[in-house]
DSSP file (Angstrom, degrees, kcal/mol; ACC not computed):
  #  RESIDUE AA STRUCTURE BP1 BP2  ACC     N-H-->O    O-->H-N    N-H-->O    O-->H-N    TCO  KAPPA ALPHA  PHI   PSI    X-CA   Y-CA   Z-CA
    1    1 A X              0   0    0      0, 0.0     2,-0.1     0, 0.0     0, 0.0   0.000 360.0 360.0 360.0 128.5  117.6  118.4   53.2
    2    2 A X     >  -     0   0    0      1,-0.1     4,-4.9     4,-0.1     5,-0.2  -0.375 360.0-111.0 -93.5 179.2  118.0  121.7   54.9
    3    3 A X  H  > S+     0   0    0      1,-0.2     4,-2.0     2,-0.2    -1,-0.1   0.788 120.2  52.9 -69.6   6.5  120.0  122.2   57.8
    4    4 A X  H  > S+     0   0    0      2,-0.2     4,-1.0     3,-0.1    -1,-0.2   0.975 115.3  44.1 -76.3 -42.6  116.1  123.0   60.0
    5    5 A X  H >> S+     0   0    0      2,-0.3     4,-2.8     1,-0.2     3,-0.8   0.925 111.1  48.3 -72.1 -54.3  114.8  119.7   58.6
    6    6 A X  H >X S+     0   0    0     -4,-4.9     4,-3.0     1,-0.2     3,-1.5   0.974 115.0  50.6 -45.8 -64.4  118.2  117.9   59.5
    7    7 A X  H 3X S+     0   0    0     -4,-2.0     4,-0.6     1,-0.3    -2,-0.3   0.706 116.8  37.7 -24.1 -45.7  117.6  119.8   63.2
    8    8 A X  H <X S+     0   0    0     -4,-1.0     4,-1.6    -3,-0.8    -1,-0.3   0.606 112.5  57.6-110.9 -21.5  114.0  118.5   63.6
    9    9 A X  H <X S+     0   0    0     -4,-2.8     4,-2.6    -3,-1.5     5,-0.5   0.928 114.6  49.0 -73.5 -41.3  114.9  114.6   61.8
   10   10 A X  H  X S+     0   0    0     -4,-3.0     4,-1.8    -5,-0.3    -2,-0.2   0.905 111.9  38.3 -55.4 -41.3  117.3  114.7   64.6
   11   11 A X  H  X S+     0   0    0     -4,-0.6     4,-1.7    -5,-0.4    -1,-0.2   0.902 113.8  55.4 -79.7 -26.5  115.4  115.6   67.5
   12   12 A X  H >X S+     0   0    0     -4,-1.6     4,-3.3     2,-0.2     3,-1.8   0.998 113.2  42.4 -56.8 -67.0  112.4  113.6   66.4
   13   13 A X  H 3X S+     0   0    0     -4,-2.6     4,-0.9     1,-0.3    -2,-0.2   0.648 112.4  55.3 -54.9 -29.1  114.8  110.3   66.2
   14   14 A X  H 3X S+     0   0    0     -4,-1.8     4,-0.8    -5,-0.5    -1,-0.3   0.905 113.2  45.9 -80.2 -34.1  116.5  111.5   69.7
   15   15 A X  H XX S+     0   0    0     -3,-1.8     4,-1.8    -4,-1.7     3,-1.1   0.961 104.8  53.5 -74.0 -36.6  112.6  111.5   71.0
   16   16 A X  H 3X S+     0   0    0     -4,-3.3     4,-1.3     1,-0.3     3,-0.4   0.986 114.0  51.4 -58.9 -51.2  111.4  108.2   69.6
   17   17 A X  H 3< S+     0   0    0     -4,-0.9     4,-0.5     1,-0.2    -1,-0.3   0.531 103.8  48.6 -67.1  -8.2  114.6  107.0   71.6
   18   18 A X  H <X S+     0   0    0     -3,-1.1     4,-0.6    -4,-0.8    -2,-0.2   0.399 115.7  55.1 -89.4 -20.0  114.0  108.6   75.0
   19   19 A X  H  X S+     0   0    0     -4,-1.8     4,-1.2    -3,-0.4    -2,-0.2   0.718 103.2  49.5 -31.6 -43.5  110.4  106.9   74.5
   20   20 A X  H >X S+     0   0    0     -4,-1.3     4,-1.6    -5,-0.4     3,-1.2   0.969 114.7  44.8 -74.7 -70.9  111.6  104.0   74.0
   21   21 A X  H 3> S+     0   0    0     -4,-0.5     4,-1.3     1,-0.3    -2,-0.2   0.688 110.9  52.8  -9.2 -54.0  113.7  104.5   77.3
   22   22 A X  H 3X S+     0   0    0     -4,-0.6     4,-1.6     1,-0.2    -1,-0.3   0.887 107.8  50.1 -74.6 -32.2  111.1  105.8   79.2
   23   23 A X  H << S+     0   0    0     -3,-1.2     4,-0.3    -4,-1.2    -2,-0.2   0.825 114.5  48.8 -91.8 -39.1  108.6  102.5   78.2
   24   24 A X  H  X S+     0   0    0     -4,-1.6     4,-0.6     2,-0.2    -1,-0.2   0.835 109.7  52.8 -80.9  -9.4  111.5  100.1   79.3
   25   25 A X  H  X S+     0   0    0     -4,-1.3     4,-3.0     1,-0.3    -2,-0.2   0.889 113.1  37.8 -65.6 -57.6  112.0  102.0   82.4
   26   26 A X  H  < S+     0   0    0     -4,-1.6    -1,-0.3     2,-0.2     4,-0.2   0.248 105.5  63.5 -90.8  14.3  108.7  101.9   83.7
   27   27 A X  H  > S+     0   0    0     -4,-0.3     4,-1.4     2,-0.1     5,-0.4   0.473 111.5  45.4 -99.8 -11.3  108.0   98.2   82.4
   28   28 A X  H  X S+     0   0    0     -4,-0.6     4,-4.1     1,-0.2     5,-0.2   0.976 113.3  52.2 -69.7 -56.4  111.4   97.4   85.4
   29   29 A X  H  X S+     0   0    0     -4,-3.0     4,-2.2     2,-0.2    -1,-0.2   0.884 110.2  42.6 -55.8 -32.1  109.7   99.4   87.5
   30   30 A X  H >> S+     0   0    0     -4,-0.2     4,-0.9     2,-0.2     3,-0.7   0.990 115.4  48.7 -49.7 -71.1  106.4   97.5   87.0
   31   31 A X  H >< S+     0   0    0     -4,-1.4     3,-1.5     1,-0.3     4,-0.3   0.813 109.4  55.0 -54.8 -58.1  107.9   94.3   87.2
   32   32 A X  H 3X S+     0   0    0     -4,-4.1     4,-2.6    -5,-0.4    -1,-0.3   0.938 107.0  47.6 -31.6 -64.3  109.8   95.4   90.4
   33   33 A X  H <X S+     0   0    0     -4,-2.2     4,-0.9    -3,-0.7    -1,-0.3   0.447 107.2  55.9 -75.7  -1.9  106.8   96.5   92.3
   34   34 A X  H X< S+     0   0    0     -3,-1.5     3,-2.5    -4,-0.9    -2,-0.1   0.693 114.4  45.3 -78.1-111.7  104.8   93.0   91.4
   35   35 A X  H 3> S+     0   0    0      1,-0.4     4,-2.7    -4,-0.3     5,-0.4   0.198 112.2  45.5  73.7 -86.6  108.1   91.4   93.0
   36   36 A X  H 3X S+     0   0    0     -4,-2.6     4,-3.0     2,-0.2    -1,-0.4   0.917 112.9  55.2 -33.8 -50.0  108.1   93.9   96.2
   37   37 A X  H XX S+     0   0    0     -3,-2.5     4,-1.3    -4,-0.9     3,-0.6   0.928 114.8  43.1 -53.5 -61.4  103.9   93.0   96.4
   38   38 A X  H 3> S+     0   0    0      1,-0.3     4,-1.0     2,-0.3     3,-0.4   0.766 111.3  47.4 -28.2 -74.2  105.0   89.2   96.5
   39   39 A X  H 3X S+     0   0    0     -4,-2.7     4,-0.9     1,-0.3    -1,-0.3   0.745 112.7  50.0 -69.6 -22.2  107.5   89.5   98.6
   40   40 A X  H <X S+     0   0    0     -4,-3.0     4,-2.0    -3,-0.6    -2,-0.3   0.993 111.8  55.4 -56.0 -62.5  105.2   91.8  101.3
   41   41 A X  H  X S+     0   0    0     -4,-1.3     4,-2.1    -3,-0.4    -2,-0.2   0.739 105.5  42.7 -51.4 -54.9  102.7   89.2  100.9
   42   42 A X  H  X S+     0   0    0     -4,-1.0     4,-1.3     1,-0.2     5,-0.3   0.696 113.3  60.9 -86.1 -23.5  105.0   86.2  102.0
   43   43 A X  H >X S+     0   0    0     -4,-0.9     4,-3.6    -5,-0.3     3,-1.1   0.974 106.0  43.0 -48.7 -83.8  106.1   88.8  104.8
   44   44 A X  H >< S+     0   0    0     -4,-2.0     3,-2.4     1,-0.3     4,-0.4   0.773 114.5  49.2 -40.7 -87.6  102.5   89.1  106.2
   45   45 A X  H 3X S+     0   0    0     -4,-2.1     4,-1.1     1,-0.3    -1,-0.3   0.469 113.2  45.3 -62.8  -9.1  101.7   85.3  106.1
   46   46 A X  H << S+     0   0    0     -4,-1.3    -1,-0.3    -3,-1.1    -2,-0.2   0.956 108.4  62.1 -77.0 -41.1  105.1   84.2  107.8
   47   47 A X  T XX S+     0   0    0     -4,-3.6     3,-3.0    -3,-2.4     4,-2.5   0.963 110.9  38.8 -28.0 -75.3  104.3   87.1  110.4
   48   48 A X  H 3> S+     0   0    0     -4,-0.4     4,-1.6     1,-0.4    -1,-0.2   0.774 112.2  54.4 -85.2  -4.8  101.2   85.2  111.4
   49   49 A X  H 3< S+     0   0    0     -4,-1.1    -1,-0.4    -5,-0.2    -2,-0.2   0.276 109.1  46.0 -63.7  10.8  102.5   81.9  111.3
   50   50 A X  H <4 S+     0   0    0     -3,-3.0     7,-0.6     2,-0.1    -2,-0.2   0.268 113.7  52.2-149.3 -22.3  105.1   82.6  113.4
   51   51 A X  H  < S+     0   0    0     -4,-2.5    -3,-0.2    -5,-0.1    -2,-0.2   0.772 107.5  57.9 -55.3 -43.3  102.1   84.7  115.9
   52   52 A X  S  < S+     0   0    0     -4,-1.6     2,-1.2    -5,-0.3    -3,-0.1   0.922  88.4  82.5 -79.8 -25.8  100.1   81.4  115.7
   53   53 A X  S >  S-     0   0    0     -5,-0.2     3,-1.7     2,-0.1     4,-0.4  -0.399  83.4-133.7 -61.1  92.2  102.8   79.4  117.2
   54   54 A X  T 3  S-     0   0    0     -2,-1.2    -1,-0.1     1,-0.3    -2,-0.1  -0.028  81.7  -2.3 -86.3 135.6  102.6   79.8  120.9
   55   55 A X  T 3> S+     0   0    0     -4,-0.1     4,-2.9     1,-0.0    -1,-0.3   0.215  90.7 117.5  63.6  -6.5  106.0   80.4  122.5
   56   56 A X  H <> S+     0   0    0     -3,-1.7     4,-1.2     2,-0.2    -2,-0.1   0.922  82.2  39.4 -39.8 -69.2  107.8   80.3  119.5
   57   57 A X  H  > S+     0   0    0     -7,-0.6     4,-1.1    -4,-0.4    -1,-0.2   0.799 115.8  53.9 -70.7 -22.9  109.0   84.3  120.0
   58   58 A X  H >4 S+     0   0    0      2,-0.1     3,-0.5     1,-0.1    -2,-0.2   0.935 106.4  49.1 -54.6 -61.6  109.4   83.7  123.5
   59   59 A X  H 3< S+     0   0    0     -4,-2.9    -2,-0.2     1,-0.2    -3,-0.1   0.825 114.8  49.6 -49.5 -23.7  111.8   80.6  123.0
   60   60 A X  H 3< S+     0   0    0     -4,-1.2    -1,-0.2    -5,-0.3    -2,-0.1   0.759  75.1 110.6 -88.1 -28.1  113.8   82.6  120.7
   61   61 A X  S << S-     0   0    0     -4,-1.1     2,-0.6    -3,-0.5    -3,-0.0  -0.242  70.4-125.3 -44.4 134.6  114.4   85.8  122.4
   62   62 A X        -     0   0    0      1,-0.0    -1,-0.1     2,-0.0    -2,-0.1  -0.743  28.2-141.0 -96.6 125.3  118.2   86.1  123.2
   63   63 A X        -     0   0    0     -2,-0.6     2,-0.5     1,-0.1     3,-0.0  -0.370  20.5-106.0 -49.2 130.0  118.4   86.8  127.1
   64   64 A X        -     0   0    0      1,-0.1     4,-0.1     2,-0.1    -1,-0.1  -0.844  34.7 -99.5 -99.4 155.4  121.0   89.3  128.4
   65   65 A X    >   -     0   0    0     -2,-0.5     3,-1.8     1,-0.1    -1,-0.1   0.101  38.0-116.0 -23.9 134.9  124.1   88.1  130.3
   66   66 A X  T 3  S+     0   0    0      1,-0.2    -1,-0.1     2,-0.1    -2,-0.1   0.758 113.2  72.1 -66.6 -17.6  123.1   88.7  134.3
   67   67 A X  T 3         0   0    0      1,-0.3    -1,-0.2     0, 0.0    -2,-0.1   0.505 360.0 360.0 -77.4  -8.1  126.2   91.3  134.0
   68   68 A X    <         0   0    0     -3,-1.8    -1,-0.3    -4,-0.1    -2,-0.1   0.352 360.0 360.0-101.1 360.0  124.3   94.0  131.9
C-alpha cells in the first residue's frame, strides 16, 4: 500500500467515524426535543388547570409585610 492509499484508508476510516458521531448526536438530540415537547405539553395543561381553579392564584400569592 502506498503511503497516498495509506493517507486516503485513513481519512476514509476517520470519516465513517465522525458519521457515526454525527448520527448518535442528532439521535440525543431527537430524543431530547421529544422530552422538552412532553414536558411543554404537561406545562400548558397544569397552566390551565391551575387557571380553571378560582382563587387558587389569589390564595397563593405571598403578601408583603405592611413595612415595605
Amino acid at each position: 500500500m502506498t503511503e497516498l492509499e495509506s493517507r486516503v484508508a485513513e481519512l476514509e476510516l476517520r470519516y465513517t467515524e465522525q458519521q457515526r458521531l454525527l448520527q448518535d448526536l442528532s439521535d440525543v438530540v431527537y430524543a431530547q426535543q421529544k422530552s422538552i415537547d412532553l414536558l411543554m405539553a404537561e406545562v400548558a395543561l397544569l397552566r390551565k388547570k391551575l387557571e380553571a381553579e378560582p382563587g387558587l392564584v389569589d390564595a397563593n400569592a405571598v403578601e408583603r409585610p405592611p413595612h415595605y
